[in-house]
N, C-alpha and C positions, 0 to 999 in steps of 0.2 A: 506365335505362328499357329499355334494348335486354335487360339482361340477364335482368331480373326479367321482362320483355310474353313473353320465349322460353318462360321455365322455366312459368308460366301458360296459357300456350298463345297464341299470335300468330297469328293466321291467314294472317297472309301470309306471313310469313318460315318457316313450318314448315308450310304447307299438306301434305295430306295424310299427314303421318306420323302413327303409334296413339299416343295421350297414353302407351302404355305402354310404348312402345319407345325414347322421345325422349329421348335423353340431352346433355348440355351438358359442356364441357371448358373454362375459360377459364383463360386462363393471361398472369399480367401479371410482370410485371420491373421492380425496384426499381432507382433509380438513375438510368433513362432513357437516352434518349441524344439528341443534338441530330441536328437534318436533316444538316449539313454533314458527319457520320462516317455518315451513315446514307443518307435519300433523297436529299439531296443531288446532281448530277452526281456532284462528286468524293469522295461517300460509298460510291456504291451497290456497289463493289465489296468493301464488308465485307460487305454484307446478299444475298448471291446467292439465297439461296433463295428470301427475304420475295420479291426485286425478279422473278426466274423462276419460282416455283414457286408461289407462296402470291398473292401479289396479281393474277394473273390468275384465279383460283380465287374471288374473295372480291370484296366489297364492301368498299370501303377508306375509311378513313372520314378525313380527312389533317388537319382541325382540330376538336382534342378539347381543349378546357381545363381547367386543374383551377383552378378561385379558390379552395383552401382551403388547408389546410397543408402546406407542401412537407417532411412527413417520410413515412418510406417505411411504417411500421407506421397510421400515422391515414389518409395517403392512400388504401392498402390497404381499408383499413376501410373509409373512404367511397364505395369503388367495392363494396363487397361491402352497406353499407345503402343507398346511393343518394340519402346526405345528407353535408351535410359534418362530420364527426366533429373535434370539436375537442378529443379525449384527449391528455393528455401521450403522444407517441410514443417517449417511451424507459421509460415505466409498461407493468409487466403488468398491463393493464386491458383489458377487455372493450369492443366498441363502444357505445353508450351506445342506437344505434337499432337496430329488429330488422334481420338480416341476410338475406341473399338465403335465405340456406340453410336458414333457421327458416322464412321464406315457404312455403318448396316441402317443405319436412316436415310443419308443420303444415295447411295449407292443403290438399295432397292427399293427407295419412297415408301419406307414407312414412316407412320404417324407420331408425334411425340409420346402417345400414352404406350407405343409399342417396346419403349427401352427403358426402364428403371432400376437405379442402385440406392441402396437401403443402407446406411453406416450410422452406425450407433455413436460415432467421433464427429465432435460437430464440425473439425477441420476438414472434411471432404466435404465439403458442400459446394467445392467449385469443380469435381471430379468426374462430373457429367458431361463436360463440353471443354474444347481447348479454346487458345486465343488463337489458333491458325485459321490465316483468314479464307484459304478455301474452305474451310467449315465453319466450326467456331458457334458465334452464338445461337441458339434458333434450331439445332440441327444434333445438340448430341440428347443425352437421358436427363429425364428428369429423377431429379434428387429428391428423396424424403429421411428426413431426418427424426426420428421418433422422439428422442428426448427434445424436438421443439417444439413437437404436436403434443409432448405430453407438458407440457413447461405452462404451454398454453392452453390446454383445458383447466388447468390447475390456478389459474391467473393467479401464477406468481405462488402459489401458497403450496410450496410441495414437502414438506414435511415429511412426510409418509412415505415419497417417493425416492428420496435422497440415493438411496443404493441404486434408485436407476438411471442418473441425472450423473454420475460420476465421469466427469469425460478425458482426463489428460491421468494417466498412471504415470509415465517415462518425466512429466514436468509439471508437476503440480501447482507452480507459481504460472504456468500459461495457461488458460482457461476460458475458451471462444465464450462468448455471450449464447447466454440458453436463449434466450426470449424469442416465443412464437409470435404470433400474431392471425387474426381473424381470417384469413386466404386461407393459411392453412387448416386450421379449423375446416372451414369448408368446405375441402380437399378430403379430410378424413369423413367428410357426410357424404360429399354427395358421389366421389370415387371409389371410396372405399366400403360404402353403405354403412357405415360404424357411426352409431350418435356418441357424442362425448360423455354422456353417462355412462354406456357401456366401457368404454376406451379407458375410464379412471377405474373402473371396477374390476375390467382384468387385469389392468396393471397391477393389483394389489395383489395378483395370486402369484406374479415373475419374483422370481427373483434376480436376476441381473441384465445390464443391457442388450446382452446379446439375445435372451429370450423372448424380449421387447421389438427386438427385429427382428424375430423371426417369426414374430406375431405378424407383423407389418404386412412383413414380405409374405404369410401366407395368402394374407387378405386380398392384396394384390393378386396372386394368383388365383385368385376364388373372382374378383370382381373385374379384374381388367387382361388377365390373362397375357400379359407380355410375352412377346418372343424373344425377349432379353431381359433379364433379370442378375443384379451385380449384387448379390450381400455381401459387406464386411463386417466380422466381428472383433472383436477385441477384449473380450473378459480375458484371456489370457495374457494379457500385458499388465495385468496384475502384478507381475512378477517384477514390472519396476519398483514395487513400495518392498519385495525386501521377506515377502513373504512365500515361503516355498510351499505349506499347506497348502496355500490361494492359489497359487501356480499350478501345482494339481490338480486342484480342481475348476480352475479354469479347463486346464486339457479336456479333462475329464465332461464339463459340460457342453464344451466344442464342441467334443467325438459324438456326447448323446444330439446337441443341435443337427448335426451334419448327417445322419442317421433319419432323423426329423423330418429333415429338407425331400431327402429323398424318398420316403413314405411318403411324404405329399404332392411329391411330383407324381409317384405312381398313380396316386388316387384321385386325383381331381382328372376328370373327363380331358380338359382342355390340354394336360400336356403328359398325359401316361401314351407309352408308347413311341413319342416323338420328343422327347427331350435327352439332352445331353448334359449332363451334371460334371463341372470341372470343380474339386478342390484343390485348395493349395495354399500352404503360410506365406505369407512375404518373403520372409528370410526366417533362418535360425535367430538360435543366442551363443553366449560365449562362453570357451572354454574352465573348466573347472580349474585348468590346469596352467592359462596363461592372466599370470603377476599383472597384465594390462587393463584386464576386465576384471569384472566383479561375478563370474560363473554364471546361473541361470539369471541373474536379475538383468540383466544388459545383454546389449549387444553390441559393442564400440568399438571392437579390438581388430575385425575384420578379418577374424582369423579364419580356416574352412568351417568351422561348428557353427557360427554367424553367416558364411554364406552358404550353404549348403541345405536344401531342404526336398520336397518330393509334391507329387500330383499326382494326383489319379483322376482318371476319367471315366465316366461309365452313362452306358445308354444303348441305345439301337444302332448296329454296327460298329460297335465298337468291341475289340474282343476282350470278354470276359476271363480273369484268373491270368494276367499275363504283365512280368514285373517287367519293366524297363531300363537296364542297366547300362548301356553301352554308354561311355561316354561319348565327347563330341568330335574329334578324330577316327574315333575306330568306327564313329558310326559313319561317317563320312566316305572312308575304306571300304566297309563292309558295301554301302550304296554303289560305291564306285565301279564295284564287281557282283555285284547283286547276277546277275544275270548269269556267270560263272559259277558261281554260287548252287544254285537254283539245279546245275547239273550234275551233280555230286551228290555218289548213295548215301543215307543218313546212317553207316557204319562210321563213315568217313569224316563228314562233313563237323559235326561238334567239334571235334577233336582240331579243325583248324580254326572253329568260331572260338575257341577255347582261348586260341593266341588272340584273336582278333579283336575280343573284348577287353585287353587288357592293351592294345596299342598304345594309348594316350600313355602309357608308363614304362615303357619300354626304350631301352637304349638304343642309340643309332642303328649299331648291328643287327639287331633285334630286329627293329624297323624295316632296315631296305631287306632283311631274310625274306620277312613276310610280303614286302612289295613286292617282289620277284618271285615268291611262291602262286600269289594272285594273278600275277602278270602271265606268268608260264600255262597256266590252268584255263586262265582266258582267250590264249592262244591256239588253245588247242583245239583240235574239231571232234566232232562228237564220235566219229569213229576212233580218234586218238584217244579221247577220253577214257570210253569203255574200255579199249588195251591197258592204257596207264593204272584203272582202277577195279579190273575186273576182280581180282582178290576181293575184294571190300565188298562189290556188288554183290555176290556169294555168300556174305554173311548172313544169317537167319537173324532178325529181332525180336523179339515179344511185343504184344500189345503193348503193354506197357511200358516199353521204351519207345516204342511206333507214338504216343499220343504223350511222351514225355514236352515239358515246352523248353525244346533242344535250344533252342534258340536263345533266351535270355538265360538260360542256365548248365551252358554248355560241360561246362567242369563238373558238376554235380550229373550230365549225361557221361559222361566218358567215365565217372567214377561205377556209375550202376550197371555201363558196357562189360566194365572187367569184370564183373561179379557174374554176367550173364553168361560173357564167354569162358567162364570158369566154369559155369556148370550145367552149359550145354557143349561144350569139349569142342568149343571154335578158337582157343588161346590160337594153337600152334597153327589153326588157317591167318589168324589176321595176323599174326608176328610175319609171317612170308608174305603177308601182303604190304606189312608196313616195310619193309624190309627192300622188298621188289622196288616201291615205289620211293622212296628214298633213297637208292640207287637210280634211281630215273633223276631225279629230281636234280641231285648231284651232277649228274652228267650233262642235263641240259642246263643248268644254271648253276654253274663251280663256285664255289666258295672265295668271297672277294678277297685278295691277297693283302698281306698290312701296310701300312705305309711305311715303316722302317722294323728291322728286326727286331721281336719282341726278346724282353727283355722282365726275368722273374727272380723276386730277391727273397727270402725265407731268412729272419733271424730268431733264433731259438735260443732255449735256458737261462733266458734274465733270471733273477734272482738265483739261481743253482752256485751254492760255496764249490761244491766240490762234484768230481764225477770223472770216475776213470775208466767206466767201461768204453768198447767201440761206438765212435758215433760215424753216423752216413752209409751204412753198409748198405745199404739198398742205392745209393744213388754215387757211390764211388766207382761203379764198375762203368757210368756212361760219362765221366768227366778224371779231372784230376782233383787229388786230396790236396791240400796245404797244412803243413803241421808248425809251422811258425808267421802264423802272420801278427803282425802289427796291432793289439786289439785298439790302441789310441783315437778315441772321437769315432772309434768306426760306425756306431749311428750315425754321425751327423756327416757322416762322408757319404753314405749310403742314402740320404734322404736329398744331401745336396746335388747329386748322382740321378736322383728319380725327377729335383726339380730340373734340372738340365737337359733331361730329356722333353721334359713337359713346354721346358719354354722355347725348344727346338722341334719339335710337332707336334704343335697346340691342337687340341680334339677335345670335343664334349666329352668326361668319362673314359678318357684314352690313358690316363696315369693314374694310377692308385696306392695308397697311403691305407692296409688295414692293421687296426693292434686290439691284439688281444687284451690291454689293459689301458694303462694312460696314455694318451697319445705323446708324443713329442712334437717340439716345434714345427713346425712343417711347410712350405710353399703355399702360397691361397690357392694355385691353379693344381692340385692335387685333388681326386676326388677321395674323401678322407672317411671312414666307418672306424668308430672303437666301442669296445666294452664296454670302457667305463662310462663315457659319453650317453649311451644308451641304459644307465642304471634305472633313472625314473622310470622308463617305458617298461624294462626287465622287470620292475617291483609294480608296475598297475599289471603286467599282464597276469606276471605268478600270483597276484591278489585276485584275477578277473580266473585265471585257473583254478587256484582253492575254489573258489566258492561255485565257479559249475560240477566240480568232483561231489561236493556237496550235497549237490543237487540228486533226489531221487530219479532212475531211471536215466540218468547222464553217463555213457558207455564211451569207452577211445573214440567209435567213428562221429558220435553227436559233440564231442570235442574237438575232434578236431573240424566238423562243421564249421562249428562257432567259431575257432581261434583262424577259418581262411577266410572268414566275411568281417574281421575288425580290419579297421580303416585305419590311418595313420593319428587321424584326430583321437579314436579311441583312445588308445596310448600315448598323446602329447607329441607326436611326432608332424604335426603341419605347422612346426612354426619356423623351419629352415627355409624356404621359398622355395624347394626342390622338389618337387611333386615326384616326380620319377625315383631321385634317390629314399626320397621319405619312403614309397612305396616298396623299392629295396631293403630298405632299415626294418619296416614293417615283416616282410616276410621271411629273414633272417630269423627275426624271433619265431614269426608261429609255425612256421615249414619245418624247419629246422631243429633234428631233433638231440636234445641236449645241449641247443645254442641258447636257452635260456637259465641254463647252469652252470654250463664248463667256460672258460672262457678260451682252453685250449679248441674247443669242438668249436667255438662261433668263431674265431678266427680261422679255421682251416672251411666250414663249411662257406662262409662268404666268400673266402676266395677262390675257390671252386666255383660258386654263382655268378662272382664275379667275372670268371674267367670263362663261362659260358655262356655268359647274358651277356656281357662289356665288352667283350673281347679284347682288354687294352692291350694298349704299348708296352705298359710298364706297370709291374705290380708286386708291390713291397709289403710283404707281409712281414707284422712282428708279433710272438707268440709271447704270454705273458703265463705267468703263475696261475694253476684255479684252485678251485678248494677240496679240499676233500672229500674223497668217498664216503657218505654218509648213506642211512634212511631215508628214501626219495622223499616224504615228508618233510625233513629236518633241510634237504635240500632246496625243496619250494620257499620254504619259511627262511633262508638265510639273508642276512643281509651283507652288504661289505663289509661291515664292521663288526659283523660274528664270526664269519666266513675263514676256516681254519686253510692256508694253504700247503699245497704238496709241489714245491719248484722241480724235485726231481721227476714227480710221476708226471710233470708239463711238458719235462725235457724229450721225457718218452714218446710222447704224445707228438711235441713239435716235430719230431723226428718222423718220425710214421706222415705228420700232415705234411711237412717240406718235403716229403717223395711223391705224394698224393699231390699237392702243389704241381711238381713239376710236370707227374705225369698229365695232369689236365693241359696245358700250359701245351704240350703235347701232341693234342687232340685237335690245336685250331691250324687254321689255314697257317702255313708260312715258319710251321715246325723243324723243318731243317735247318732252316737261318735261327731260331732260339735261342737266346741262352737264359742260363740260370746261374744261380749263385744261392746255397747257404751258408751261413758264419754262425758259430756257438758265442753268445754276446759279451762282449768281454774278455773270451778267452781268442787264443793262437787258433782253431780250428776252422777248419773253409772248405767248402768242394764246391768248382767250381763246371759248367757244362754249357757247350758253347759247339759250332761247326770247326772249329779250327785249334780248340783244345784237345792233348791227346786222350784216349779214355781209358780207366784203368789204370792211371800211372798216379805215382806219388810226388811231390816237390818240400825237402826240408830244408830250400831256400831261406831265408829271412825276406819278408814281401809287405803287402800293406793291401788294402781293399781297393784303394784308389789303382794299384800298379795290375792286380784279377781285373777289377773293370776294363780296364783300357786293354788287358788282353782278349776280353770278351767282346767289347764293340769296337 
């Protein structure tokens, strides 16, 4: 879309330039590369130019997916028709939908020499034109393929050129036929003004093919001046033979080519000023971390690190220094009410882009909260408004929150808010404004009621031998204690108890299964988080932790930076299909403080998250053993199988969380109908708390869990 709304005419992005003048450069690279050799912290030192020179110039665009075919000729393709091309990619075949380049020929009657793509892979050479017969032959760009112009100055005798003539990395048994022929030849004289002596004699200064078309592709824009121009490169796909130095530096000669490109757009007469420069890889590669792939060398596995990559744009109207994160849901949202949007003071406004950029990951709940916060906002009329939000209005900013870019980086605005309103002594105006206004909000849009009485389970002290002090003191005085129940299979009574309700009000995320250690058998229709489950991602992140504490001039708040911008793929977590819960898993560990150590703290703080992002049905938490108090050092560095535990100081701990538990539990809609239940595992102890149990009393019946349930629902 970005490509084809440019070459059409866009008004916004190419405001005031002559339809006649406007020329387009896009240039994409086969192979890709992953964040971690790239934007990554400890990438960015291959990419200097992208990360100094090119991305503060540009609109960056950081989540670009490809859902089609991870090969590099169909990929290609699909970004050139704007569909997903499902052509064998190792066929010389044609795209099957019109291309960009047929659009902007046919559409506004330009000339063939006005659209050309330059690919160093001799398998695009049908990528110029489709077989769609309302365009098709006669009507898209003409192709130059440099390693055929050089094949054939050379007649045949390329010795010397070998390193530039390399064309299949990813399949080295398939290998299109180099051989030029006399046309082209005189194609490179009389278009390009280049005699073939000169053309073998620069070639000797390249060193790889990608600097061979970029040779090309300047020449072209020095002699023919296209108002469309497509390079592909591919020295980066090196990384099929297996070599990760090569791989490097391929990035590495990308970022200087791309750098290159754009220096020469500036300086040539014909397109400084009026051009529009799109980079972009195809796709990713594949995870280090998924058994399926082979890590940077491939890309097969299709996991998000293969499909996941970024773009940036830059040129005239287009805005400068502005990253692009929304995904495509929230961005959809955000459009939807743009206009509502638009009237809201910028005290305020972040603070709801803040949710609204994270929609695509968000739980039902979550979701219709925010539709109905948007909905209600857009309803209102502008004298409403200003009532509703005058608090906010009121707030003083600074420059430099005024010229912050609110917008793509709203979290990181509402983070430098608090520090502003800290120390310009606006805390206690905007708390009575949020306050105000959250009571508004409340009133005209109530909080949606559940669909059946929720239902919260807490089981504490697995592994504890012994333990005689009081337990429940905090949560005996709002139900009744039990002092002989039944401890026989009470997990599996409890968990069959959570499937039963699950399979009786089935909801996305409405039943939950959390443990603080190994999980137990469990229903599939359970939405399920454990400790132990999450060991690998706890040992890359405490690994991705050391080594930024490491780091000179790395403080808490540059940490925790870094630990709320890893993505699930960082730490292994996008191979479950669950985006939303992945992104849940993800922020348990780096939010979450002491959840990447205690495993009493990650099971009480998830279900807390849980129970304010999910809002479920039912939610069964089980607290397990963690380890000892140690040297926070010694704690980063532990692993399971060092890892000394303390079951009684768990029991403590679970005890304090199953109150915390309930009181969140609490907090949602439909709290008077509630119940709760915790049981010491294994042992006779239980309190349970419900509408219709008395409170404050004791029972040293003989009972069972299954006979507390059935009193509670």
């Amino acid at each position: 879309m970005a490509l084809g709304s440019t070459l059409v005419g866009n008004p916004v992005a190419l405001a005031g330039i002559s339809t006649k003048k406007r020329k387009v450069v896009v240039i994409t690279f086969g192979g890709g590369a992953r964040d971690q050799e790239t934007f990554a912290p400890e990438g960015q030192e291959n990419i200097p130019h992208l990360m100094r020179e090119l991305i503060p110039q540009s609109t960056f665009f950081t989540q670009v997916v490809n859902r089609g075919i991870l090969g590099h000729y169909v990929a290609t393709a699909s970004l050139a028709t704007g569909v997903y091309e499902t052509i064998n990619n190792f066929a010389s075949l044609p795209p099957e939908h019109p291309t960009v380049f047929e659009y902007f020929r046919k559409d506004l009657k330009r000339p063939s020499t006005d659209a050309w793509v330059v690919a160093p892979s001799n398998g695009f050479n049908r990528i110029g034109e489709s077989n769609n017969r309302a365009y098709g032959p006669g009507l898209g760009a003409s192709v130059i393929l440099p390693k055929h112009l050089l094949t054939a100055a050379m007649s045949g005798r390329t010795t010397d050129y070998e390193h530039l003539l390399r064309d299949n990395y990813e399949s080295p048994l398939f290998a299109p036929d180099l051989g030029g022929n006399e046309f082209q030849l005189q194609q490179l004289e009389m278009m390009l003004k280049l005699s073939v002596d000169d053309f073998k004699s620069h070639a000797l200064t390249l060193s790889s093919p990608d600097e061979l078309s970029v040779y090309i592709a300047r020449r072209l824009m020095r002699q023919l001046a296209p108002s469309l121009l497509w390079i592909t490169m591919h020295d980066i796909d090196i990384a099929h033979a297996g070599a990760y130095s090569l791989y490097l530096e391929g990035i590495r000669r990308t970022d200087r080519l791309c750098a290159e490109m754009w220096k020469a757009i500036q300086s040539e007469p014909e397109f400084a000023g009026n051009t529009t420069l799109f980079i972009l890889p195809d796709f990713g590669r594949d995870s280090d971390d998924d058994s399926g792939g082979n890590g940077f060398q491939h890309h097969r596995t299709g996991d998000a690190l293969s499909r996941t990559t970024w773009m940036m744009a830059l040129g005239p109207g287009i805005r400068e220094g502005v990253v692009c994160g929304y995904p495509p849901e929230a961005r959809k949202l955000i459009t939807d009410y743009i206009a509502a949007l638009q009237r809201l003071p910028l005290s305020f406004l972040p603070s709801l882009l803040r949710e609204a950029i994270e929609y695509d990951y968000k739980f039902p709940p979550e979701r219709r909260a925010l539709e109905r916060e948007l909905a209600n906002l857009n309803s209102l009329s502008a004298e409403q408004l200003n009532d509703w939000l005058q608090g906010f209005a009121q707030i003083h900013l600074s420059a430099a929150l005024e010229g912050f870019d609110w917008i793509n980086a709203p979290a990181q605005f509402v983070e430098q808010l608090s520090s502003h309103l800290w120390t310009t002594h606006q805390l206690d105006a905007f708390r009575t404004a949020a306050i105000a206004y959250a009571d508004r909000l409340r009133a005209a849009v109530p909080p949606e009621p559940p669909a059946t009485p929720r239902l919260g389970i807490a089981v504490v002290g697995q592994g504890v031998a012994s333990y005689d002090a009081p337990l429940f003191r905090k949560l005996r005085a709002h139900g009744a204690y039990y002092s002989r129940v039944n401890p026989e299979n009470g997990l599996r009574v409890l968990l069959d108890a959570v499937a039963a309700r699950a399979k009786a009000h089935p909801a996305p995320y409405a039943h939950w299964y959390i443990d603080g250690g190994q999980q137990a058998e469990h229903a599939a229709a359970l939405t399920s988080v454990s400790y132990a489950a999450l060991e690998p991602a706890r040992a890359a992140l405490l690994g991705k932790m050391r080594a930024d504490i490491d780091r000179p001039g790395m403080g808490p708040e540059a940490l925790r930076t870094h630990l709320a911008q890893l993505r699930p793929a960082d730490l292994g977590l996008d191979k479950g299909g669950d985006e939303v819960l992945d992104r849940f898993r993800i922020k348990m560990l780096t939010e979450g403080s002491g959840t990447q150590i205690f495993s009493t703290t990650f099971a009480q703080w998830t279900a807390r998250e849980a129970l304010r992002r999910a809002q479920p049905l039912t939610l069964l938490v089980r607290f397990a053993p963690r380890q000892r108090q140690r040297p926070m050092n010694e704690l980063l560095a532990a692993t399971a199988e060092s890892a000394e535990l303390d079951p009684v100081g768990s029991l403590v701990d679970a005890d304090m969380g199953a109150y915390y538990n309930w009181l969140n539990q609490q907090r949602l809609p439909g709290a008077n109908q509630s119940s709760f239940l915790v049981w010491f595992e294994g042992r006779s102890q239980a309190v349970a708390i419900g509408p219709a149990t008395p409170r404050g009393t004791t029972s040293t019946s003989a009972t069972d869990l299954g006979q507390i349930l059935a009193s509670l629902t």
